[in-house]
C-alpha positions in Angstrom: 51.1 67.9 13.1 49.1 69.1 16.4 49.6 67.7 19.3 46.3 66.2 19.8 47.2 64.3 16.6 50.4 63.3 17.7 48.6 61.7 20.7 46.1 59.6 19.0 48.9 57.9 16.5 51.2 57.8 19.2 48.4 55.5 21.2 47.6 54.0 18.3 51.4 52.5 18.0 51.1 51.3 21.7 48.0 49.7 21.1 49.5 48.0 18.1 53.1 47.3 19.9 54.3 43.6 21.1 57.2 45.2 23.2 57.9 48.4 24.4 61.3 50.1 24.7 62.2 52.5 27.1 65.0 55.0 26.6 65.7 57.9 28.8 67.8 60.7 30.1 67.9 62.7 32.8 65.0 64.6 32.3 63.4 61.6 33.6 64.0 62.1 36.7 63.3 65.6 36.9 59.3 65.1 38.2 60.6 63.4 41.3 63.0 66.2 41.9 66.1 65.4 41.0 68.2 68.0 39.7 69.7 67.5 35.6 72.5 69.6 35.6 71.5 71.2 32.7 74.5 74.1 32.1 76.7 75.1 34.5 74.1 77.5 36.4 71.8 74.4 36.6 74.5 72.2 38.3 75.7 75.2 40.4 71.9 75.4 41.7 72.4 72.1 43.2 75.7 72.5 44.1 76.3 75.5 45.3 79.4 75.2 47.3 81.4 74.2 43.6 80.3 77.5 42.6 83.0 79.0 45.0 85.1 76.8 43.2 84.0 77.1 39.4 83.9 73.6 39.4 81.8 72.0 36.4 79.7 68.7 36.0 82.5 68.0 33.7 85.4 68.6 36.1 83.7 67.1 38.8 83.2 64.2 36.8 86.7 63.2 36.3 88.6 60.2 37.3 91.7 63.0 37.8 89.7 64.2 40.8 89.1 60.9 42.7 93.3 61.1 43.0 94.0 65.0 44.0 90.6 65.6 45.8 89.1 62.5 46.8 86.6 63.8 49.7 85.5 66.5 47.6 85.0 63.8 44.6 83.2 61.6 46.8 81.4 64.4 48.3 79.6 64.8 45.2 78.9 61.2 44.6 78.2 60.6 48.1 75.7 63.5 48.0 74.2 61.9 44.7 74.2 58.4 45.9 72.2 59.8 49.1 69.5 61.2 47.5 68.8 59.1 44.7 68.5 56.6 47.9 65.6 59.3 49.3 64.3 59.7 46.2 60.7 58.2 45.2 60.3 57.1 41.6 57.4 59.5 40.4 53.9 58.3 38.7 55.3 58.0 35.5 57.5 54.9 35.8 54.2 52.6 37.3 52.0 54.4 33.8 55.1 52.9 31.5 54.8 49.4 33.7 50.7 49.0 33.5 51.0 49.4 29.6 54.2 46.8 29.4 52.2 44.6 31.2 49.6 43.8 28.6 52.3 43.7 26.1 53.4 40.1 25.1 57.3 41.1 25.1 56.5 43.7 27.8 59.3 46.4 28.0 63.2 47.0 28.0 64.9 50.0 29.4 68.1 52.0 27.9 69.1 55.1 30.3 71.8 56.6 30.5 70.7 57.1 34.1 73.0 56.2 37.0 70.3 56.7 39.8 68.8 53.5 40.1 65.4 54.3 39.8 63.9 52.3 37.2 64.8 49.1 39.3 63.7 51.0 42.2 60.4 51.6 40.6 59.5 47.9 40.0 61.6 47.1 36.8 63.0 43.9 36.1 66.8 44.0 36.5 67.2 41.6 33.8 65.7 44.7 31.0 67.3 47.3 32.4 70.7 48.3 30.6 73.1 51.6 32.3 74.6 52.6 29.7 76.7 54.8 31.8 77.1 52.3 34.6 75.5 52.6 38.5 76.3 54.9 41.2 74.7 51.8 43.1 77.6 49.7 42.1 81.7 50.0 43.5 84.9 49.1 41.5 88.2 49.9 42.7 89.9 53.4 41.3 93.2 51.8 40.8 91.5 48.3 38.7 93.6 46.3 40.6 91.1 43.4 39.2 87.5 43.6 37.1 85.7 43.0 41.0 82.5 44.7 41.3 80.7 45.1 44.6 77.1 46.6 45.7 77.8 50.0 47.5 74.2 48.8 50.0 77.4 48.9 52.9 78.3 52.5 52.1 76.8 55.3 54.2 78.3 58.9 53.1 78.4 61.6 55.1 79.0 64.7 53.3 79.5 68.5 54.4 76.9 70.0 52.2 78.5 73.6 52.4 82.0 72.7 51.3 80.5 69.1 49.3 82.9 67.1 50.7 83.0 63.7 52.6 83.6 63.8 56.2 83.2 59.9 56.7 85.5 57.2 56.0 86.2 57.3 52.1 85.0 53.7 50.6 88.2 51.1 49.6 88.4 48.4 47.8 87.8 44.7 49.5 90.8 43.5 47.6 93.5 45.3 47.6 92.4 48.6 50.1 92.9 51.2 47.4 90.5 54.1 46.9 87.1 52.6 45.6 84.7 54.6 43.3 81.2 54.8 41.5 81.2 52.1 38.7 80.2 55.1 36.3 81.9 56.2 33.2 83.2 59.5 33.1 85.0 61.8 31.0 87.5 60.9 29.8 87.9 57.5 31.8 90.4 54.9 31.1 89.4 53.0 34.1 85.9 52.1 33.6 84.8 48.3 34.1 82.5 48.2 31.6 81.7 44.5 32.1 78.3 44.7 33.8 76.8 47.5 31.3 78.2 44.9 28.3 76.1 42.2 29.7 73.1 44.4 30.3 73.3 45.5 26.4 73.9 42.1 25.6 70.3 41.2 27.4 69.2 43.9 25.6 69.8 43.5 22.4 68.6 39.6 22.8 64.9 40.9 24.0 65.1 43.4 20.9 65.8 40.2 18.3 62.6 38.9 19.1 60.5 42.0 19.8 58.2 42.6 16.1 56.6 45.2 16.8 58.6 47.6 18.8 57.8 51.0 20.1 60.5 53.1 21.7 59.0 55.9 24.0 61.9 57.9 24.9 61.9 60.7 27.8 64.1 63.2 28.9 67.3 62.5 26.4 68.7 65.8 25.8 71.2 66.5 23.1 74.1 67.3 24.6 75.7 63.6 25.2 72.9 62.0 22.5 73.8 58.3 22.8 70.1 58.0 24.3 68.6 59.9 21.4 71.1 57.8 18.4 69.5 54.6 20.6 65.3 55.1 20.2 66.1 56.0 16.7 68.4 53.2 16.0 65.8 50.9 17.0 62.3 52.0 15.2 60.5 54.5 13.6 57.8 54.5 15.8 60.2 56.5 18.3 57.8 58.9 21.1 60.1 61.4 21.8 59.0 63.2 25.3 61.3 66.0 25.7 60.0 69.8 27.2 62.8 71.5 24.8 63.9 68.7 22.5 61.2 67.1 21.3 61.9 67.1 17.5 62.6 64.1 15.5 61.5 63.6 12.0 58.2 62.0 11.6 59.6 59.3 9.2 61.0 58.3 12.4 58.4 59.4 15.2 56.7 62.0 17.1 57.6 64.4 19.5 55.8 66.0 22.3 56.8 68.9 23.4 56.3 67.9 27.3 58.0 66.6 30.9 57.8 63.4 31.9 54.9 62.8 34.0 52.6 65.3 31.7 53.5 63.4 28.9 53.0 60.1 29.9 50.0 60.9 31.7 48.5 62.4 28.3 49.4 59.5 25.9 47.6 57.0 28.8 44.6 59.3 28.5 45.0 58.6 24.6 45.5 55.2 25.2 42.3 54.7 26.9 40.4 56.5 24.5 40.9 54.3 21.9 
């Protein structure tokens, strides 16, 4: 199918749609510059100084490292939480909230996004389900209790050349113990998933009494492809906006081979041409 024709049924299914789901990745974010650590090169790119070190998203993203490096563990998510603070939701976010809001149900959103942007974009809290937790959100590293805490009073300052944290390393309000990003990692035993539960919980209650779903998924790559097994898992009228990943059998949806912003700026052209 051509894209053009992808476009027009893929508008048509909006038009027809009583809620609209949101799933995305971290290609998602990618139009408002942040980086999606795609491969070790692409991480090393924006992290340069764990090149030196051969140090991987993966290894980085440890709960191991948080006991025998802690400043250079926080380093990274300091870094991270800093400039997903800077960063500015791009136009794509306010296209998805202009067509929820003629939608009876309006929209949900599944991301297995830590960043925070989708509620920093204008999204209701209440729809939005982490799959993969919040770097916005503190639980303590050695679980001395389920506690969860905003990390608003955290202010890193980070080395950039050697990524490590040169301010005072964040503790837990309980019992003073190292504190750390409420973020499941590999292979992480010490995950509170509590808060993610009750957001899937929400979730799943909004979907029960959606009809007429469409899922318009962006930026879900295939490497970790709980995103992807999501959209699919909840309609066949899945829109699949990936630049390199696009495919999806059409029983199931279309696929447009595009980023973010381009493709959701097309589909709203379609949209209005109806």
């Amino acid at each position: 199918m051509e894209e053009r024709e992808k476009l027009k049924l893929a508008a048509t299914w909006l038009r027809e749609a009583d809620g609209l789901l949101v799933t995305a990745g971290a290609g998602m974010g990618v139009d408002s510059g942040l980086p999606d650590f795609r491969g070790a090169d692409g991480f090393w790119r924006a992290y340069p100084a764990l090149k030196n070190h051969l140090l991987t998203f993966q290894d980085m993203a440890n709960p191991r490292l948080l006991f025998t490096h802690p400043t250079l563990c926080w380093g990274f998510y300091g870094h991270r939480l800093n400039l997903y603070r800077q960063t500015t939701p791009h136009r794509g976010f306010q296209i998805l909230r202009e067509w929820a809001a003629r939608l009876p149900h309006g929209l949900a959103v599944f991301t297995s996004n830590v960043d925070g942007q989708f509620q920093k974009a204008g999204f209701d809290e209440h729809f939005i389900a982490e799959c993969h937790g919040s770097i916005h959100i503190l639980q303590c590293a050695e679980v001395c209790c389920d506690l969860l805490w905003t990390a608003d009073g955290v202010q890193p300052i980070v080395d950039e050349m050697k990524c490590e944290l040169i301010s005072e390393l964040p503790r837990c309000p309980r019992c003073g113990a190292l504190a750390r990003p409420n973020i499941v990692m590999f292979g992480d035993y010490d995950w509170i998933a509590l808060r993610t539960e009750y957001q899937e919980a929400r979730l799943h209650a909004w979907l029960s009494v959606v009809e007429r779903p469409v899922v318009v998924e962006i930026g879900a790559g295939k490497t970790i492809p709980t995103v992807r097994a999501f959209s699919e898992r909840n309609g066949t009228r899945v829109i699949r906006i990936n630049p390199r990943d696009c495919g999806i059998p059409l029983s199931r949806g279309v696929g447009l081979a595009r980023g973010a912003v381009e493709g959701l700026t097309m589909l709203d052209a379609a949209l209005r041409a109806l």
